[in-house]
C-alpha positions in Angstrom: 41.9 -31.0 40.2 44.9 -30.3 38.5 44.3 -32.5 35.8 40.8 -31.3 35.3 41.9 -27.5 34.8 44.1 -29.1 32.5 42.1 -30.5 30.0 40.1 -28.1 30.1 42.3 -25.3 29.0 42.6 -26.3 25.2 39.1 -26.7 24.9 38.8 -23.1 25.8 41.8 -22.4 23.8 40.3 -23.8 20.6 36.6 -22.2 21.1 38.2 -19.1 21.7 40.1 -19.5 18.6 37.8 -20.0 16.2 35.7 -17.5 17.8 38.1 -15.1 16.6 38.5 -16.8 13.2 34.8 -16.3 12.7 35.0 -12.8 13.4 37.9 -12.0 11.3 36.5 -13.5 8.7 33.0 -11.3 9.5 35.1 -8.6 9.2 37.0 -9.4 6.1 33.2 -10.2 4.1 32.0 -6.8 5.5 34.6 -5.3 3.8 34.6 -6.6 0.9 31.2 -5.6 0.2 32.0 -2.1 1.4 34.7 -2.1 -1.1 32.2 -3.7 -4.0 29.7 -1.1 -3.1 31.4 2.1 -2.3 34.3 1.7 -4.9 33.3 0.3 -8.0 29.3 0.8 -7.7 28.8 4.6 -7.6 25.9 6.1 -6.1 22.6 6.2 -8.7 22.6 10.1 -8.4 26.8 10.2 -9.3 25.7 8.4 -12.7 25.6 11.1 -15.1 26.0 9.9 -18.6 25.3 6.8 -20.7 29.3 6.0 -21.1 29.4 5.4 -16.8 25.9 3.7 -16.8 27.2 0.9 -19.1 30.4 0.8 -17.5 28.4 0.1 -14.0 25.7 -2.5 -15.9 28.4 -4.1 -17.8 31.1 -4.3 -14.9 29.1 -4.9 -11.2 26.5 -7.7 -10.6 23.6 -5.9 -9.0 21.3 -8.2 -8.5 22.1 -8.3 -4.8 21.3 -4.8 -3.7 18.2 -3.9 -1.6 14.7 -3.1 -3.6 14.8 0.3 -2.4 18.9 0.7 -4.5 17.8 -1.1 -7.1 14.8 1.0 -8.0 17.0 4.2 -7.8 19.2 2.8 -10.4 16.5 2.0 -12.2 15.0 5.3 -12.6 18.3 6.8 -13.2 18.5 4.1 -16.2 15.4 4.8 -17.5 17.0 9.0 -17.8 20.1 7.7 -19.3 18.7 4.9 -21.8 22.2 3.1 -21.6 20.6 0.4 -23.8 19.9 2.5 -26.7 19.9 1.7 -29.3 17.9 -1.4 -28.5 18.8 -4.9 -29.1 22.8 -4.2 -30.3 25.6 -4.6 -28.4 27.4 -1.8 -26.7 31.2 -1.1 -28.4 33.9 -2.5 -26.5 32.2 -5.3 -24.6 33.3 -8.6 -24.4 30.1 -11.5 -24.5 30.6 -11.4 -20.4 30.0 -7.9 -20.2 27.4 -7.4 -22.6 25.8 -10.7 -21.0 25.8 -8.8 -17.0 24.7 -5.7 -18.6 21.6 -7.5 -19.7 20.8 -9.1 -16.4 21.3 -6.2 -14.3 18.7 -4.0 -16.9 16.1 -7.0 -16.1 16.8 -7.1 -12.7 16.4 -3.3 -12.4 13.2 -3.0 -14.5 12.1 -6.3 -12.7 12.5 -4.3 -9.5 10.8 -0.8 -10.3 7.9 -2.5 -12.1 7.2 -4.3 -8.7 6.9 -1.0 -7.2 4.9 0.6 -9.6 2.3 -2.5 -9.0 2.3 -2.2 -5.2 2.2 1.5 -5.5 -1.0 1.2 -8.4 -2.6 -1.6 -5.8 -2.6 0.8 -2.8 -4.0 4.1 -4.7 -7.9 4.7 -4.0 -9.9 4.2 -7.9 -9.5 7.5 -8.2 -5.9 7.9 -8.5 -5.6 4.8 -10.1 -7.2 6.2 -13.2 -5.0 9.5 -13.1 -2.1 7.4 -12.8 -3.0 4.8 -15.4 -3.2 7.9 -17.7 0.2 9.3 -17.2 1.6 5.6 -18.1 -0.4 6.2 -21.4 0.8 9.1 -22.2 4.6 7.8 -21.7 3.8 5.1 -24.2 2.1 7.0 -26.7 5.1 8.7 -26.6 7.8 6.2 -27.0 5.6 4.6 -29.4 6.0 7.6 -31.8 9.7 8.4 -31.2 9.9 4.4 -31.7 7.8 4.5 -34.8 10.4 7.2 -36.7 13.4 5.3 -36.1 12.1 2.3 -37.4 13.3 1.5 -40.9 11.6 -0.5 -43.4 10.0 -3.1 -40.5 12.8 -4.7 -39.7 13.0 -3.4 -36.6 9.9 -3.8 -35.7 10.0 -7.4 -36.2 13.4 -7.7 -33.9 11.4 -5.8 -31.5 8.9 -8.4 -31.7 10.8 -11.2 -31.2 12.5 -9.8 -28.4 9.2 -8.7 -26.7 8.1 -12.7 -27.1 11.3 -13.6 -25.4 11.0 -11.3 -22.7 7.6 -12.5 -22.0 8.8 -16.0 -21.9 11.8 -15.7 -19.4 8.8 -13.4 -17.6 6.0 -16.5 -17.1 8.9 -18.8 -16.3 10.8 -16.5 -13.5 8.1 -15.0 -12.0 5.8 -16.0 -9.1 2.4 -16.7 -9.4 1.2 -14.0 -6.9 3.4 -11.3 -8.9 2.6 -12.5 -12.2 -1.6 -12.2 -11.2 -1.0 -8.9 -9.7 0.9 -7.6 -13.2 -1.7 -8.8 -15.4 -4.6 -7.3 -13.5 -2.5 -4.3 -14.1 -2.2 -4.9 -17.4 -5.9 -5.5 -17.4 -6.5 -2.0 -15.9 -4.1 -0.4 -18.4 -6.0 -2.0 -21.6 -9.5 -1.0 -20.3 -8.4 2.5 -19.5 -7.0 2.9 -23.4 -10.1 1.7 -24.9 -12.1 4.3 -22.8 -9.7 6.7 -24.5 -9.5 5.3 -27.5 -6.7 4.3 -28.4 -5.4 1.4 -30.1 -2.4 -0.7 -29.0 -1.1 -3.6 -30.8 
């Protein structure tokens, strides 16, 4: 009997033990995170000029937030244009920097263009076509401030090459389901500018 409570006691002992090592080391992950997120990543609302946006882009990964954080940054990104002017690097950046910056502007855009899609798929027709018109509208207009600052077409073809890229990395990383559910968008989009016409290259 003796013997039996015995041997039994270490056993316990060393469940018990690693029990507690698990937890600790639970804990020790949780904060981490909490001190990822709430020091260094500021809220998307706090973000109130283009010098802190590129500071967060170029110095947090973010591809691990939720949809619904990453779609608030985005948004805030998308007031801020910390990317501007488009296709240089950003001053005082190492490669590393300038590399997660990059990422995290994909991932963002990635993120909130998702949402627009499931947002366009659920609308009855007849929203879809007032909403399809407001996305005109906001590339009519970046197409003319685009148009000014473009200086004897040499940005335009950087812009092009870029675009091709983009699209490139896009067929590859994408799922099928998502990339069918963009295109009809896309689709939508085209149809809806011809019935308006306008031209788009």
């Amino acid at each position: 009997m003796s013997n039996a409570t015995g041997n039994a006691g270490p056993g316990r002992s060393h469940r018990v033990a690693l029990g507690v090592g698990a937890g600790v080391l639970v804990v020790a992950l949780a904060g981490a995170l909490v001190l990822l997120l709430g020091k260094s990543l500021p809220p998307a609302e706090e973000i109130t000029d283009r010098e802190t946006a590129i500071e967060v882009l170029a110095g947090t990964d973010l591809s691990q937030l939720p949809e619904a954080e990453k779609i608030k940054y985005a948004e805030k990104m998308l007031e801020l244009r910390p990317w501007e002017p488009k296709g240089e690097p950003k001053p005082g950046l190492s490669e590393e920097q300038q590399r997660q910056l990059d990422n995290n502007i994909k991932g963002l855009f990635a993120a909130k263009k998702r949402e627009d899609m499931n947002r366009y798929a659920a609308m009855p027709k007849a929203e879809q076509a007032v909403y399809l018109d407001q996305v005109i509208n906001k590339l009519v207009a970046g197409k003319q401030v685009a148009s000014k600052k473009k200086a004897g077409g040499k940005q335009a073809g950087k812009d092009e090459a870029a675009a091709k890229a983009w699209i490139d990395n896009w067929m590859q990383t994408t799922g099928a389901e998502e990339r069918a559910r963009t295109l009809e968008y896309k689709r939508a989009l085209v149809e809806r500018m011809e019935q308006r016409g306008i031209k788009w290259p």
